[in-house]
Structure formats: structure tokens, C-alpha cells
C-alpha positions, 0 to 999 in steps of 0.5 A, a space after each residue: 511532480 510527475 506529469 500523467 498522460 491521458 493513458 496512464 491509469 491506477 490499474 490494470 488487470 490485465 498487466 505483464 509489464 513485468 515478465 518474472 512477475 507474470 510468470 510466477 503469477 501464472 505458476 501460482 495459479 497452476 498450484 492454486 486455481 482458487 487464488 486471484 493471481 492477479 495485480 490486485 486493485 487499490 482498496 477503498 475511498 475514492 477521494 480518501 483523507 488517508 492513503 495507505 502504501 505497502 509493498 506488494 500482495 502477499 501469497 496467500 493474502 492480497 494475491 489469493 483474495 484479490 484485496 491489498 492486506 487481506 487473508 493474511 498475517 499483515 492485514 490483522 494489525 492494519 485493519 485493526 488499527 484502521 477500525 480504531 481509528 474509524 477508517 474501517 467498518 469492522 476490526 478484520 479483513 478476511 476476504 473481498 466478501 466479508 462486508 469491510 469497507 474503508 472510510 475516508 481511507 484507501 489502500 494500494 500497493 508499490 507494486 501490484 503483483 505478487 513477488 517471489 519470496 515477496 522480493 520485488 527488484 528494483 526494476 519491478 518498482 520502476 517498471 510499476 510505479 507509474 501505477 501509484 503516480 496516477 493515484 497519487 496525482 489525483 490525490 488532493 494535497 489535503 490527503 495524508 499518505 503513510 507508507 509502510 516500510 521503507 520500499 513503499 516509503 521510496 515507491 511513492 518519492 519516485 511517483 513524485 518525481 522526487 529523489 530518495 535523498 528528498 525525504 529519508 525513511 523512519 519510523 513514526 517521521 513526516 515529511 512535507 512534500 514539494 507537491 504540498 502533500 504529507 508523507 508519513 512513514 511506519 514500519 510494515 506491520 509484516 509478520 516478521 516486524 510484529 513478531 521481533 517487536 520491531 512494530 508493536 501495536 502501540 508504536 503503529 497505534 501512534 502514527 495513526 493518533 499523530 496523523 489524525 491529531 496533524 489534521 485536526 480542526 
């Protein structure tokens, strides 16, 4: 694992590391003075059972409401599922003031601020991923990641330390980690990969009933 310093932290409001990512934030918020339009903060329990990893804000979801999946179409299977599963206070996520909160659960991102055509380069996830290695080394070993998609999937390999040949990505798969953590993968429960039924509410269903059946008494 990655050693942290005391200066690296899990957010920062006020970051532009990245500089095409500040300025189209920026721009944005021209267009939309309403919107948050900021890196948006990780959701949830402090010390979570369950941690959940996506790939950035979405325009008018997380970066418009300033909370990860929410406000837009990716967060209507994810919060559904997680008020299923009991990880949610209630089945929709409409705005930071709706009254949802996370149980036993916490949400955060690969990358904290909102890509242009929803497309971070490589060098973005680089550049950002120190963000996700704070979280994720206060993580006790007991709590189970599940990363959505394959880029949040690498995202936290690299938070690890660990190559991408260290685990290979793929749907409803485990991964024992060297930290003694459990990776597990899912599609994106994107709008694209619910309409072309590449993830259907049974399949995303079922990474949840196996993570919860892996941790069972």
C-alpha cells in the first residue's frame, strides 16, 4: 500500500490540480450559477461496512448538487439498490437536502470533479487518486469496496499501489486484495449501461446480495 502523509487528506474544496478540470468547472458555473461546480465531497458513514467508488460528478447530478449520484439518471438504480439492501434511509437521491442518509455505507468518486464529456484522462486519475488513497487507507480491512466500472475498478488498484494486472475487472468479480481489503466490481449503473441492458436491476441487485451474503455471520 501507498504510504500517506500527514498532508494528504480525502477532499479539498478548494482543489485545481488539474487545470482543464478547474477550467471547465469554472465555465460551468458561468452557464449555471446555481450548480456546485465544485470537487464534490464522499457521501456518507464515516467508518463504513460498504464503500462505493464511481468515476466522477456528473453535469447536472453530483457537480449540480454537490453529493456523489445525485440529481441525475445514475443515481436511481444506486440508490435504490442501496435502500434495498438497507444501506439507505430512503429509495431516491434528489438533492443534498432530501433527508437520505447512508448506512453503514459511503460513496466517493475516482475522481472528484466533473469531466468534460464525462471523460477524465488518465493523467486527471493520476493526478486525483491520492484523494481516494487517503480514504482508503482509513478503511479498516473488514470493509468491502465495490467499484463501479472499470476506471473506478483501476482507480483504486493505483490507491493501492497495486498494478492493474493485480486484479483484472469484471462484472459481479472479487478480488482479495494484498491489503486484506475485498474489491468487488460492477458495471456503472450509467444511463447508457441500463438502457442497452448491459446492467439490469437484477444483475446490479446481485453484487449487493453477494457482498452481503460474503459477509455474513
Amino acid at each position: 500500500m501507498k504510504k500517506i502523509t500527514k498532508t494528504d487528506k480525502s477532499y479539498d474544496a478548494a482543489c485545481r490540480e488539474c487545470p482543464r478540470l478547474a477550467n471547465f468547472l469554472d465555465e460551468v458555473k458561468c452557464k449555471c450559477p446555481t450548480y456546485f461546480c465544485k470537487p464534490v465531497p464522499p457521501f456518507g458513514d464515516a467508518t463504513p461496512s460498504l464503500f462505493i467508488v464511481g468515476l466522477a460528478p456528473g453535469m447536472h447530478g453530483a457537480n449540480a448538487t454537490g453529493r456523489p449520484f445525485t440529481g441525475d439518471h445514475a443515481g436511481i438504480l444506486l440508490y435504490e439498490t442501496l435502500h434495498k439492501f438497507g444501506y439507505a434511509t430512503q429509495p431516491r437521491s434528489v438533492n443534498v437536502d432530501d433527508g437520505l442518509t447512508l448506512i453503514g455505507c459511503r460513496i466517493s468518486n475516482a475522481v472528484k470533479c466533473l469531466p468534460p464529456g464525462n471523460k477524465p484522462t488518465p493523467d486527471e486519475i493520476k493526478t486525483c487518486n491520492h484523494f481516494l488513497a487517503h480514504e482508503l487507507a482509513t478503511l479498516p480491512a473488514a470493509t468491502r469496496i465495490l467499484a463501479l466500472g472499470g476506471i473506478a475498478h483501476n482507480a483504486v488498484l493505483m490507491a493501492f499501489g497495486l498494478k492493474v494486472s493485480a486484479a483484472k475487472f469484471g462484472h459481479a468479480a472479487r478480488h482479495l486484495l494484498a491489503s486484506g481489503h475485498t474489491l468487488y466490481d460492477s458495471y456503472h449503473c450509467s444511463r447508457y449501461n441500463t438502457n442497452t441492458r448491459r446492467l439490469t436491476e437484477a444483475t446490479f441487485h446481485a453484487v449487493f446480495a453477494m457482498i452481503q451474503q460474503d459477509f455474513e455471520p
